[in-house]
C-alpha positions as a Markdown table, in Angstrom:
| # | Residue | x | y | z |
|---|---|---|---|---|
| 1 | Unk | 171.0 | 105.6 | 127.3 |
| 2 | Unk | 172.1 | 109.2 | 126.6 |
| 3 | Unk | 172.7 | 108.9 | 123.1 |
| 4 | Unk | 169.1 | 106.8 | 123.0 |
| 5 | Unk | 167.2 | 110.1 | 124.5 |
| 6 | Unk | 169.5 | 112.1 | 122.6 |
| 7 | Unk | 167.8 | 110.3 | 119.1 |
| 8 | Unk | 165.0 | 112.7 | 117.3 |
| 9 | Unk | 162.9 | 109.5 | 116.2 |
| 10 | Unk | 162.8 | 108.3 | 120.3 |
| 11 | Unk | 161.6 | 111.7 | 121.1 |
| 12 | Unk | 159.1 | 111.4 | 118.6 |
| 13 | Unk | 157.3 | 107.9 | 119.5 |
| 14 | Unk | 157.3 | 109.1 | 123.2 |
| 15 | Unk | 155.3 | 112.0 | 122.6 |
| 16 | Unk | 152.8 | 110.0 | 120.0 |
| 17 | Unk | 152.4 | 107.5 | 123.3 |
| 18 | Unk | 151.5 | 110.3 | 126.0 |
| 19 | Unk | 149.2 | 112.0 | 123.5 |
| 20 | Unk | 147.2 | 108.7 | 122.8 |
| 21 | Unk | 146.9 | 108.0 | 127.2 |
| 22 | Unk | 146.1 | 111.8 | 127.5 |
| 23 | Unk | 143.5 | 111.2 | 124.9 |
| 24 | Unk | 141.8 | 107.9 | 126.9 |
| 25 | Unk | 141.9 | 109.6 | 130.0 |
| 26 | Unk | 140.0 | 112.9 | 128.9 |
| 27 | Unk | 137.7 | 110.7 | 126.4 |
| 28 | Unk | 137.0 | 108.4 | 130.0 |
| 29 | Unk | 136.0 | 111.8 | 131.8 |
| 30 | Unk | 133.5 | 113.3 | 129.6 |
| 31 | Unk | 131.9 | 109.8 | 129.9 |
| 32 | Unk | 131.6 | 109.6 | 133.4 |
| 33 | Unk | 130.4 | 113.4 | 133.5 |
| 34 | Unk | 127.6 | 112.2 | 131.2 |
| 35 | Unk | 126.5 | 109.7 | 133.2 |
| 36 | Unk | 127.2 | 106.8 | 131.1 |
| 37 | Unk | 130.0 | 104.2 | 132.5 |
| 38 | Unk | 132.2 | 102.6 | 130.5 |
| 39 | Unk | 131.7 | 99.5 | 128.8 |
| 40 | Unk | 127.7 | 100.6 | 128.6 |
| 41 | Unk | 126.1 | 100.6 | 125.0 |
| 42 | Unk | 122.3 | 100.6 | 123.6 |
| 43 | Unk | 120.3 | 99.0 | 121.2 |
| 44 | Unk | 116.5 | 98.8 | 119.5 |
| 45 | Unk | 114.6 | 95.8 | 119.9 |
| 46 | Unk | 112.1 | 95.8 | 117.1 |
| 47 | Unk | 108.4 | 94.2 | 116.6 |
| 48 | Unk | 107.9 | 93.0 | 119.7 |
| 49 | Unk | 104.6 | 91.4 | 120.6 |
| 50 | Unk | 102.2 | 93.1 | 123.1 |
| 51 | Unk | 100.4 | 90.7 | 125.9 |
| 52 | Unk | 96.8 | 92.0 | 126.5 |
| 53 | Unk | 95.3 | 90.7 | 130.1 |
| 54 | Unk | 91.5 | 90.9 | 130.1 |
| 55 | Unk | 88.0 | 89.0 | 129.9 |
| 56 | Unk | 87.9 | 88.0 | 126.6 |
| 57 | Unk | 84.9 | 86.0 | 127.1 |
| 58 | Unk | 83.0 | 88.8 | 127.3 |
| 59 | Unk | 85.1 | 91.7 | 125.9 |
| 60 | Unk | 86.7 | 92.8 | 122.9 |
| 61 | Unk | 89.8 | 95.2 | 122.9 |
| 62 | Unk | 90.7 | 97.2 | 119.9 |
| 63 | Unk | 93.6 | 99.9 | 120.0 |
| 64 | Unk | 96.4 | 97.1 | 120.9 |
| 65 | Unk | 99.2 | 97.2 | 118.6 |
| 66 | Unk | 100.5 | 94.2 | 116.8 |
| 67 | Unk | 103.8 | 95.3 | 117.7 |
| 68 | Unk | 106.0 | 98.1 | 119.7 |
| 69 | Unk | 110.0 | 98.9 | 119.5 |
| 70 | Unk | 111.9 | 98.7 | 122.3 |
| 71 | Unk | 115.0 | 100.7 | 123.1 |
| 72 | Unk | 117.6 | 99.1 | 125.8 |
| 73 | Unk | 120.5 | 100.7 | 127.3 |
| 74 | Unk | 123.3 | 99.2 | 130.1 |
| 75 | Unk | 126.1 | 97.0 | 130.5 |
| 76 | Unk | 126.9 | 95.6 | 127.1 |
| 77 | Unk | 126.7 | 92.1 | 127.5 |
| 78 | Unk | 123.5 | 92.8 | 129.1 |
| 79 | Unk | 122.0 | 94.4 | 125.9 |
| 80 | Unk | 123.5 | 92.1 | 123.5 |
| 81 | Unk | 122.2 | 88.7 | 125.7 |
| 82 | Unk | 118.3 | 90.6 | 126.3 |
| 83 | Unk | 118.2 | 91.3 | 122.4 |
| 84 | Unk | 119.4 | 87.8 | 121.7 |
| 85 | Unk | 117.3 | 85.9 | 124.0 |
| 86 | Unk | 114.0 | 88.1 | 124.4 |
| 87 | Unk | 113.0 | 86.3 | 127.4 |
| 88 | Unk | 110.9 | 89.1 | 128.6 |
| 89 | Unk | 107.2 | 90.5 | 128.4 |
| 90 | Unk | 105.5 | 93.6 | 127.6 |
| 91 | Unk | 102.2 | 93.6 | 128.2 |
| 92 | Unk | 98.9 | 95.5 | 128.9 |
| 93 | Unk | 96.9 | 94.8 | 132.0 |
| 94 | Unk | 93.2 | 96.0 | 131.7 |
| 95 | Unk | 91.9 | 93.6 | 133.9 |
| 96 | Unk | 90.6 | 96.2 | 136.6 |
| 97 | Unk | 89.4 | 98.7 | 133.6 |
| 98 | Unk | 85.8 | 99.3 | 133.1 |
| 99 | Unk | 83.8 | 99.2 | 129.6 |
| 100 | Unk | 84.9 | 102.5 | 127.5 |
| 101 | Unk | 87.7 | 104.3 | 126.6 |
| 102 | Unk | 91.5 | 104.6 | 128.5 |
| 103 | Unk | 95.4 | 105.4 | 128.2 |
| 104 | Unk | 97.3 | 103.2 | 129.1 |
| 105 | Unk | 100.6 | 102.4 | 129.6 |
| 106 | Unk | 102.9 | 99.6 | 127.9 |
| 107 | Unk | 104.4 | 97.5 | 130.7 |
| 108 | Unk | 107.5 | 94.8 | 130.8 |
| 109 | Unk | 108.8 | 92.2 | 133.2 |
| 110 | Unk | 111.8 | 90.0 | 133.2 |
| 111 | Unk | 114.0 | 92.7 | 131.7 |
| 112 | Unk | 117.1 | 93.3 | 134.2 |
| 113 | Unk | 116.8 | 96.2 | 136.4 |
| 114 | Unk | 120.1 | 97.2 | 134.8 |
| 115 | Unk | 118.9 | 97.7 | 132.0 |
| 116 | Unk | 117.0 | 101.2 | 130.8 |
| 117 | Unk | 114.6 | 100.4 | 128.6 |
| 118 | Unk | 112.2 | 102.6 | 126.5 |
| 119 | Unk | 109.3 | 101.8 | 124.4 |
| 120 | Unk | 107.7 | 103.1 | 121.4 |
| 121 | Unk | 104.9 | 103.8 | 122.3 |
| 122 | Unk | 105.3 | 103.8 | 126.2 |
| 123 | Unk | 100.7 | 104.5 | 126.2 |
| 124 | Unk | 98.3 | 103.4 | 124.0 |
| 125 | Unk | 94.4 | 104.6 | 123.9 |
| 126 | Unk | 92.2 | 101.3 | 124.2 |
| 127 | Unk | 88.6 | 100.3 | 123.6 |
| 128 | Unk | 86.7 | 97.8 | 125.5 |
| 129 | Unk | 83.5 | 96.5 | 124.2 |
| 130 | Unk | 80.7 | 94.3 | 125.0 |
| 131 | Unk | 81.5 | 91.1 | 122.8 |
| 132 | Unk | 78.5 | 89.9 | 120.6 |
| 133 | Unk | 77.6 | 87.1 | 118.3 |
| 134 | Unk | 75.0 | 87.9 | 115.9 |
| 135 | Unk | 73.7 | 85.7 | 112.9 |
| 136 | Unk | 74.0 | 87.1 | 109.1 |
| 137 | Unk | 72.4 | 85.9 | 106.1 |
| 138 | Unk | 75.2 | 85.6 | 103.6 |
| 139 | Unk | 75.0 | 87.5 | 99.5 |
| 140 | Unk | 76.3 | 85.2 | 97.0 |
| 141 | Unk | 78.1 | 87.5 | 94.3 |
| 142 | Unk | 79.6 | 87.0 | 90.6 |
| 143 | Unk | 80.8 | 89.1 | 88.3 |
| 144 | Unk | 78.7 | 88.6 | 85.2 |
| 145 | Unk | 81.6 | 90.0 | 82.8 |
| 146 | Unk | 83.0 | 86.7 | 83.3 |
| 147 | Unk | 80.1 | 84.7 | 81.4 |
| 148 | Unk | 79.6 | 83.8 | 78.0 |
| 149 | Unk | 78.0 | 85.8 | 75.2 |
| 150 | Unk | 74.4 | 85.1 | 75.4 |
| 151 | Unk | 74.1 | 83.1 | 79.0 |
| 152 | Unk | 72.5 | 84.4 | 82.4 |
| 153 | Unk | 72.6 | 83.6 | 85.9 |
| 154 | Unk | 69.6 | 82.0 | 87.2 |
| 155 | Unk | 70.1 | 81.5 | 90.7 |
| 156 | Unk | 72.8 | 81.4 | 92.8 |
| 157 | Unk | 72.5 | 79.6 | 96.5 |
| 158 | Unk | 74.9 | 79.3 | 99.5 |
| 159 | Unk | 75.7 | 76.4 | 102.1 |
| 160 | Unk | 75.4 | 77.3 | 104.6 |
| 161 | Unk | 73.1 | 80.5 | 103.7 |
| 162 | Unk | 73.5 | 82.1 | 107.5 |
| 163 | Unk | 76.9 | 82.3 | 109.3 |
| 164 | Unk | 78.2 | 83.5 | 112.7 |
| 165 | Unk | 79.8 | 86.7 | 113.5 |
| 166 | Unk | 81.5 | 87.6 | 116.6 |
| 167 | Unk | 83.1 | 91.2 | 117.8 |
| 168 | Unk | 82.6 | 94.5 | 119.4 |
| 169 | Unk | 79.3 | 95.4 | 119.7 |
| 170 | Unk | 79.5 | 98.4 | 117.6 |
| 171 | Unk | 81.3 | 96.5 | 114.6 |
| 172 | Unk | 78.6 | 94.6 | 114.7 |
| 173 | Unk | 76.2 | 97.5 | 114.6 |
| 174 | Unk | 77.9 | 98.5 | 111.6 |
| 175 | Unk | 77.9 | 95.7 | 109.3 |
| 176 | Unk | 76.1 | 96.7 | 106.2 |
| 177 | Unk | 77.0 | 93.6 | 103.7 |
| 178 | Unk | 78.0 | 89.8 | 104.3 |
| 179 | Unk | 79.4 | 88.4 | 100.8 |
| 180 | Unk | 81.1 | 85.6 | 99.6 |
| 181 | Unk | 81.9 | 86.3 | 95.8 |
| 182 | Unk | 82.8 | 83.4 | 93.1 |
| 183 | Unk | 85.4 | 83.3 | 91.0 |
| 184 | Unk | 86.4 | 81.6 | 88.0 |
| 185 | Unk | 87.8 | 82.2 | 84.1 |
| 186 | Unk | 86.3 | 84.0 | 81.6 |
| 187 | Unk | 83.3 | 82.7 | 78.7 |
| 188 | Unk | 81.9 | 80.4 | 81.3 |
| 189 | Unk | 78.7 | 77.7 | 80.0 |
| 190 | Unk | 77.8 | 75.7 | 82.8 |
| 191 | Unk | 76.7 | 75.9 | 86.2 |
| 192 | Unk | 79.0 | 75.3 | 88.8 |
| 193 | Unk | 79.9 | 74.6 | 92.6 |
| 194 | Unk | 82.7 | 76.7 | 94.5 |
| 195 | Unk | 84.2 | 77.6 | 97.7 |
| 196 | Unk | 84.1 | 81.2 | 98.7 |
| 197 | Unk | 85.6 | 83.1 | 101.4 |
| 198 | Unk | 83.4 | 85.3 | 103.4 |
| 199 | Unk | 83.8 | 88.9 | 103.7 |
| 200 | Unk | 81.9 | 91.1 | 106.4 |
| 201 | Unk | 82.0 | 94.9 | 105.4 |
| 202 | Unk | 80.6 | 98.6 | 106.5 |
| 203 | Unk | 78.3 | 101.0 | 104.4 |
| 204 | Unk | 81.2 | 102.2 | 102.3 |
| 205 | Unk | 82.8 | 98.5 | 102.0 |
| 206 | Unk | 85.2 | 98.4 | 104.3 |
| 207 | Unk | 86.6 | 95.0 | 105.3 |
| 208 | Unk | 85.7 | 94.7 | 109.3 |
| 209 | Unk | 88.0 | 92.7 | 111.6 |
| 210 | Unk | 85.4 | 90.1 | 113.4 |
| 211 | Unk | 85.5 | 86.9 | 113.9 |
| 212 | Unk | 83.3 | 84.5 | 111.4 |
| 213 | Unk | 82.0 | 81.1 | 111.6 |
| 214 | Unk | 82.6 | 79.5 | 109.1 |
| 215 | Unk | 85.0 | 81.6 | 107.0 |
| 216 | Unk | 84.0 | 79.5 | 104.1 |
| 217 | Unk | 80.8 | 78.6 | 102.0 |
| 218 | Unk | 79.7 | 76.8 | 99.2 |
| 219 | Unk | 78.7 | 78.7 | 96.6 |
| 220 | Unk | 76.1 | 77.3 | 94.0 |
| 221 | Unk | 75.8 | 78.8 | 90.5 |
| 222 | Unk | 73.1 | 77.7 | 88.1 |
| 223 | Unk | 73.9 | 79.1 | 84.1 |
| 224 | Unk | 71.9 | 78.9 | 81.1 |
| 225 | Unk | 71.5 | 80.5 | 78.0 |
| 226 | Unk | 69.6 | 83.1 | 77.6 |
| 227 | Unk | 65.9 | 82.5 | 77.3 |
| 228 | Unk | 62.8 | 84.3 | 76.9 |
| 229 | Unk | 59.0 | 82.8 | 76.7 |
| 230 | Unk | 56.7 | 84.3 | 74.1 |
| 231 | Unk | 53.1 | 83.9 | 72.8 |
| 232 | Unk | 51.9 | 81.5 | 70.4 |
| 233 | Unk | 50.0 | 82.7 | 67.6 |
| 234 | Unk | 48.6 | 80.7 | 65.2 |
| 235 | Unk | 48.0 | 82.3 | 61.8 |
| 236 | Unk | 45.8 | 80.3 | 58.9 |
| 237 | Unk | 47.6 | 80.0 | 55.3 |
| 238 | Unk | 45.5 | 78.9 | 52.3 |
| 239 | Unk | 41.6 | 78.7 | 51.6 |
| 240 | Unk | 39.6 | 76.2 | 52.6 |
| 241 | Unk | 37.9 | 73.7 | 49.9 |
| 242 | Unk | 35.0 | 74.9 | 48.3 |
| 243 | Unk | 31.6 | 74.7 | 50.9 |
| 244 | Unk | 33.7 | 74.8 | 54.2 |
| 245 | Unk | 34.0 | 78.0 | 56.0 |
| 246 | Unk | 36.9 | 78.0 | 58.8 |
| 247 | Unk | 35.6 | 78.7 | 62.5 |
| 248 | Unk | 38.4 | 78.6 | 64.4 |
| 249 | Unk | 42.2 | 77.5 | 65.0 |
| 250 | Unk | 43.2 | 76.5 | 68.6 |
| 251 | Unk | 46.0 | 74.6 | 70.3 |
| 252 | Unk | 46.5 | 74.2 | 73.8 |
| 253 | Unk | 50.3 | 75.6 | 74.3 |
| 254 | Unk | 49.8 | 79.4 | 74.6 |
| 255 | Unk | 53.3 | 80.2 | 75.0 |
| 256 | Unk | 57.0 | 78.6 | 74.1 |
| 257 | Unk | 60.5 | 79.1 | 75.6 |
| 258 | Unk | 62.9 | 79.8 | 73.2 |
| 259 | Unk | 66.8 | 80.3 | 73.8 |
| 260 | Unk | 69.7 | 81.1 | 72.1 |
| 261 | Unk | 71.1 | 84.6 | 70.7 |
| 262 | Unk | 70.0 | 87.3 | 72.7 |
| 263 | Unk | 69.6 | 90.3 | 70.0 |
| 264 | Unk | 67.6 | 87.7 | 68.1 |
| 265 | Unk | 64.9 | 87.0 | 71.5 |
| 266 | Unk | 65.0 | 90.7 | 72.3 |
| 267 | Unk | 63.5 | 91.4 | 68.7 |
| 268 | Unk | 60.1 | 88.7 | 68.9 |
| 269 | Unk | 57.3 | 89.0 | 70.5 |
| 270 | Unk | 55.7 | 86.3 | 69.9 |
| 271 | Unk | 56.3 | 82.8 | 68.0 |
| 272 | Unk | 53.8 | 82.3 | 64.3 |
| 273 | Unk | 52.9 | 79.2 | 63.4 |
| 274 | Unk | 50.9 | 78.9 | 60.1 |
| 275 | Unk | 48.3 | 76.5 | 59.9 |
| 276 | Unk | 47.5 | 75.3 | 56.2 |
| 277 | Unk | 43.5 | 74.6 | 56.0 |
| 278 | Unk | 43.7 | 74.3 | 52.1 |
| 279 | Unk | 42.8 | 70.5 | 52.3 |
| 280 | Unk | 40.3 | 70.7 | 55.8 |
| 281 | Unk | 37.1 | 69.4 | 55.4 |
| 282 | Unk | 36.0 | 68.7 | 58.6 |
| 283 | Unk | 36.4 | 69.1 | 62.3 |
| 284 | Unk | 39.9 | 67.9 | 63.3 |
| 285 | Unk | 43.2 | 68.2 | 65.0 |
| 286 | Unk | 46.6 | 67.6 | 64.2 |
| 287 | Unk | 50.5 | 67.9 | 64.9 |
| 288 | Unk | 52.6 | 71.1 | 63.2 |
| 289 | Unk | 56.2 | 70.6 | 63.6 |
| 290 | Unk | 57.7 | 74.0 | 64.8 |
| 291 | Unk | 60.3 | 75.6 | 62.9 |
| 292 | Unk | 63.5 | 76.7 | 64.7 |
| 293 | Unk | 64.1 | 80.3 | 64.1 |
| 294 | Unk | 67.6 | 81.8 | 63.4 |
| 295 | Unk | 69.4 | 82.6 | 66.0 |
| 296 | Unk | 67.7 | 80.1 | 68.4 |
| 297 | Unk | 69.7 | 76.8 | 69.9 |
| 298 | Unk | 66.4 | 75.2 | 71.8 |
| 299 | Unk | 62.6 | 75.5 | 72.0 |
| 300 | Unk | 60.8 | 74.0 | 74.8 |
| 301 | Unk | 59.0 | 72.0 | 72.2 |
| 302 | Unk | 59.0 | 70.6 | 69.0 |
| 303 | Unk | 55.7 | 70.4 | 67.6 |
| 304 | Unk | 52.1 | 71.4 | 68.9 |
| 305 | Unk | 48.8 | 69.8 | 68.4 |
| 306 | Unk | 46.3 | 72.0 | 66.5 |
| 307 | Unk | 42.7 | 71.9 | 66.5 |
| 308 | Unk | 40.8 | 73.1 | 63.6 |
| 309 | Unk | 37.0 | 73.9 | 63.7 |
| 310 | Unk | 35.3 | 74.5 | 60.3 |
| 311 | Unk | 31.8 | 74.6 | 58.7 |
| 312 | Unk | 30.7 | 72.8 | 55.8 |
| 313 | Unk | 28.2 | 74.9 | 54.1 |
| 314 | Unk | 27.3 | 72.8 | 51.6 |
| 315 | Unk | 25.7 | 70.0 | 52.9 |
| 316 | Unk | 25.9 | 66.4 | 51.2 |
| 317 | Unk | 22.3 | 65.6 | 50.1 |
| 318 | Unk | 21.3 | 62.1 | 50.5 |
| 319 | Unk | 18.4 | 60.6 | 48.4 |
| 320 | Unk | 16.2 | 57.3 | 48.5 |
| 321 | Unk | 16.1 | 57.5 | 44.9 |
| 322 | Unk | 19.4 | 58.2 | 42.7 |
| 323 | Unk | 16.7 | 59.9 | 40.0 |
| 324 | Unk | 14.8 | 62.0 | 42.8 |
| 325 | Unk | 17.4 | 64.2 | 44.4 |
| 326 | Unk | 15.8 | 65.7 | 47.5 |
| 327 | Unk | 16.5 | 69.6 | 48.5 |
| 328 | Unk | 19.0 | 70.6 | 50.8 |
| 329 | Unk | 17.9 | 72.8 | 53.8 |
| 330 | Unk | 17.6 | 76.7 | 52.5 |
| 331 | Unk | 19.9 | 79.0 | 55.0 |
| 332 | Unk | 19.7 | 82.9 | 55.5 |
| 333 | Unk | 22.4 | 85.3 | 56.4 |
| 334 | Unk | 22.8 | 87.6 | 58.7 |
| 335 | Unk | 25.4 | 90.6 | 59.0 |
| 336 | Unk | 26.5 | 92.4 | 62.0 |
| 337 | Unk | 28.0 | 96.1 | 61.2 |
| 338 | Unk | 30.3 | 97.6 | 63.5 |
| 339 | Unk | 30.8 | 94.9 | 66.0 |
| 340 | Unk | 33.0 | 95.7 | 68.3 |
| 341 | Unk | 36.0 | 93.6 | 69.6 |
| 342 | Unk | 36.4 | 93.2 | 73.3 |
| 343 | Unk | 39.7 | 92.8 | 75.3 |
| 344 | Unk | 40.0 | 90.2 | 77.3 |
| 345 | Unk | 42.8 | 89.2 | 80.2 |
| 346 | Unk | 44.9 | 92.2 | 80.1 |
| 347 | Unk | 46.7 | 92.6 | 82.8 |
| 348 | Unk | 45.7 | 96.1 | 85.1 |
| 349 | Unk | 48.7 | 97.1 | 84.5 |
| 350 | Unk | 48.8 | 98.1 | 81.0 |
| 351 | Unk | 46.3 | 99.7 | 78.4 |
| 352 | Unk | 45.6 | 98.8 | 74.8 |
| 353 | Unk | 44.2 | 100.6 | 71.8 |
| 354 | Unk | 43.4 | 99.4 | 68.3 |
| 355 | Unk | 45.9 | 99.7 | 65.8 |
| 356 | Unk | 44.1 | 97.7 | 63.0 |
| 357 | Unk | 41.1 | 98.2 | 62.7 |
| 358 | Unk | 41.6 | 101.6 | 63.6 |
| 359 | Unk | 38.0 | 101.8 | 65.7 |
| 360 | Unk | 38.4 | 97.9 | 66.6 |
| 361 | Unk | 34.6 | 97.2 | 64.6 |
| 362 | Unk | 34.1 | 94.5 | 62.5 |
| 363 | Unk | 31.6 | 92.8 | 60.8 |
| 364 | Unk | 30.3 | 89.6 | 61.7 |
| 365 | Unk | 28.3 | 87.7 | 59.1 |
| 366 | Unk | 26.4 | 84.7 | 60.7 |
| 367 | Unk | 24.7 | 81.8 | 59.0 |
| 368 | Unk | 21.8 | 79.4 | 59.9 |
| 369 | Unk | 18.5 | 78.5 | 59.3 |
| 370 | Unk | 15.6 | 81.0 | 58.3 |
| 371 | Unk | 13.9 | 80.5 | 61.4 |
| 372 | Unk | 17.3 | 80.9 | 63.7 |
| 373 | Unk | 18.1 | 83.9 | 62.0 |
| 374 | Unk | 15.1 | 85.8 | 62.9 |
| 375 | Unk | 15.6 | 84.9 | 66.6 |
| 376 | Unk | 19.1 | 86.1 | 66.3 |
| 377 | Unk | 20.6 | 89.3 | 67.5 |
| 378 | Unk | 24.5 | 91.1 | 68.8 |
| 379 | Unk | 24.2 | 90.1 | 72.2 |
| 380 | Unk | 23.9 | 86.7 | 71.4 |
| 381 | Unk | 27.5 | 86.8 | 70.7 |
| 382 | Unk | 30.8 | 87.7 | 71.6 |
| 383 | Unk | 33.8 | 88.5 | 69.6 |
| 384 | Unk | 37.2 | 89.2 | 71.7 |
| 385 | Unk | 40.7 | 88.3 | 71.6 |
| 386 | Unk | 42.9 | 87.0 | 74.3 |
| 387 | Unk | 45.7 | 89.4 | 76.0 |
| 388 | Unk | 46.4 | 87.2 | 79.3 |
| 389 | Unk | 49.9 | 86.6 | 77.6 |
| 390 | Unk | 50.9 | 89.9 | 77.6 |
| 391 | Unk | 54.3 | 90.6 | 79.7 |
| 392 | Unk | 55.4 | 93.8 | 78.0 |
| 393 | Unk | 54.6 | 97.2 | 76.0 |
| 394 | Unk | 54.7 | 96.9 | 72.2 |
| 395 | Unk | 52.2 | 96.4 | 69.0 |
| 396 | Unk | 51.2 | 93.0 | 69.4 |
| 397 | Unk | 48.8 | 90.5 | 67.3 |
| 398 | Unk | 45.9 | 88.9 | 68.7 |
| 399 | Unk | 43.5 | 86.5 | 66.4 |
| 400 | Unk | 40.1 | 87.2 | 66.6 |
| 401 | Unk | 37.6 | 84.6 | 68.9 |
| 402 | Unk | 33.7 | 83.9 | 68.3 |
| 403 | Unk | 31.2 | 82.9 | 71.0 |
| 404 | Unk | 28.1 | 82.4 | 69.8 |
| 405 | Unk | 25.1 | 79.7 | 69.8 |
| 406 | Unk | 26.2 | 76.4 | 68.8 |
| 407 | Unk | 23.4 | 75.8 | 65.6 |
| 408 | Unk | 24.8 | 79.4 | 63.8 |
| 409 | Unk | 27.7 | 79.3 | 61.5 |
| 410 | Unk | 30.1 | 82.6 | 61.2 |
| 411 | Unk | 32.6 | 84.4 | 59.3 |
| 412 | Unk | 34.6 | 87.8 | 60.3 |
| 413 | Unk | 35.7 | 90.6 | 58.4 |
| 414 | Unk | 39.1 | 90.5 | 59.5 |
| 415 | Unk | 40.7 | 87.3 | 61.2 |
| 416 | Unk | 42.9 | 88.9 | 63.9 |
| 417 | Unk | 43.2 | 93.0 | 65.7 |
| 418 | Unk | 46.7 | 94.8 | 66.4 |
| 419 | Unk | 46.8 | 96.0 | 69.6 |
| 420 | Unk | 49.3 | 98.7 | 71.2 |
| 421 | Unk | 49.8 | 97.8 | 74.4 |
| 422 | Unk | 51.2 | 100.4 | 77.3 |
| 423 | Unk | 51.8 | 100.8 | 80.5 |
| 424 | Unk | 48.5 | 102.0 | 82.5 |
């Protein structure tokens, strides 16, 4: 034993052993002069859910957070079997709370009372509102980038067109836009069905949190390719036959839908058909197939019927007697200077001027019998050309139309006006 004690290395491992026990025992006092027994340790409990207790028939909370942290502090088996388990509650009672504003506090239950527990936040600022339903018609909405070069939307419809939306009254009071927007790939032809989410936003397009019934629409879009309707004008090509002096040309289709290549619709105003008379002899009407212009994919139709009204000056004499050829009936003339051309059917919106003729006179030279003639005078006629087509500013052409008494034959100085037409 002596010579044991007596050894430098024994010495040394004895005073290594009552340094580490004097160690414990000092590290054990400062912990029980903090409070803190041994054995205790802590821990966070994250993203916990928050209970709300209230009417939520008739009220709506906002301010609740989805989640709080929870810090925990005891016995360590304790901590580790809480944080394991989570068979405890926080909640928020507002039950007894009037409509308006408050602070309240976060509170737990089935958490032992060994425990100390903290949360993050421990009070939260809450809102309670009057809950409302209100009805919303709903805005169907596509981004037109994503058709094809030359094709429109028409319409666009929505089933159902109305929807439900519950939530504090003054979200409600704030909604500015309902929409449910369409989507799809780019270059797009045809019309199309779709489902569509709804979305409910504020003045400045900020998604509000609300309830909505349904969530989803149908969304109806109807495409075609661009399209434009325009005048028709007929324009006469040729000379009659000798003895037949042209009256008028009418048809019945005043206007035609064309479509096709935009740029190309933008730059007509109206559709010219020419109408050979070189081989009309009489009264008459007839079919002209249309010519498809550059540019355009469809007219509305094909071909028009045309109804030409002439006068034969020359009439065929008929005789008895081959060898005694019997007089034909001697006609006078008649001109009219400076008749002027009326404007008929403009719309009060606009205003016209003459851009040729300059003054919008012509001369009208009438022929009938001797006796006719002498009973004849301006205000038995009219000469005026037909704007009621007019949908827009811009020179346009307008042929020329004769009333007058139905025994007098006519012939004008110029066969159609250029009008400038402007917005009144």
């Amino acid at each position: 034993m002596d010579k044991m004690m007596g050894n430098p290395w024994f010495l040394r491992f004895t005073a290594l052993f009552l340094a580490i026990v004097l160690f414990v025992f000092v590290r054990a006092g400062e912990e029980n002069a903090n409070g803190k027994p041994v054995g205790d340790s802590a821990d966070i409990i994250r993203d916990i859910k928050v209970e709300v207790y209230y009417d939520n028939e008739n009220l709506v909370v906002t301010g609740i957070p989805e989640t709080v942290n929870m810090a925990i502090e005891g016995p360590a088996n304790l901590v580790q079997t809480t944080k394991l388990i989570k068979d405890f509650t926080l909640f928020v009672d507002l039950r007894s709370l009037p409509m308006g504003t408050h602070t309240v506090p976060i509170e737990h239950e089935n958490i032992s009372g060994k425990l100390n527990a903290r949360l993050d936040p421990a009070t939260i600022k809450v809102v309670i509102e009057e809950k409302i339903t209100k009805s919303f018609k709903v805005d169907p909405e596509m981004n037109e980038r994503m058709l094809a070069e030359d094709f429109d939307v028409v319409k666009m419809e929505v089933d159902p067109s109305t929807i439900e939306v519950t939530g504090p009254k003054s979200v409600i009071e704030s909604i500015s836009f309902v929409k449910a927007s369409v989507t799809g790939d780019d270059g797009l032809k045809e019309s199309f069905e779709q489902k569509a989410r709804v979305r409910v936003l504020d003045k400045d397009l900020n998604k509000l949190n609300v309830t909505i019934v349904p969530e989803q629409v149908n969304v109806k879009v109807d495409i075609v390719e661009y399209n434009k309707e325009i005048p028709i004008v007929l324009k006469a090509k040729g000379k009659p036959p000798a003895g037949v002096t042209l009256d008028s040309i009418e048809t019945d289709e005043k206007t035609i839908w064309l479509s096709g290549s935009r740029k190309v619709l933008e730059s007509l105003d109206e559709f010219v058909v020419d109408v050979d008379i070189s081989k009309v002899e009489k009264q008459e009407t007839f079919d002209i197939e249309l010519k498809k212009p550059d540019g355009i994919s469809k007219m509305s139709t094909n071909k028009i019927k045309v109804k030409v009204d002439v006068t034969v000056v020359e009439e065929e004499l008929e005789a008895t007697n081959p060898e005694t050829p019997v007089e034909p009936e001697k006609l006078a003339t008649k001109e009219f200077t400076e008749f002027a051309v009326t404007v008929n059917g403009l719309d009060e919106q606009f205003n016209s001027s003459f851009h040729k003729p300059a003054d919008g006179l012509i001369v009208l030279t009438v022929t009938a019998e001797q006796d006719v003639i002498d009973t004849l005078d301006k205000k038995d006629f009219t000469v005026y050309v037909d704007a009621s087509h007019v949908k827009e500013e811009g020179e346009k052409t307008f042929p020329i139309q004769v009333e007058g008494p139905t025994d007098v034959r006519w012939k004008l100085s110029e066969e159609e006006v250029s009008l400038s037409i402007k917005l009144a």
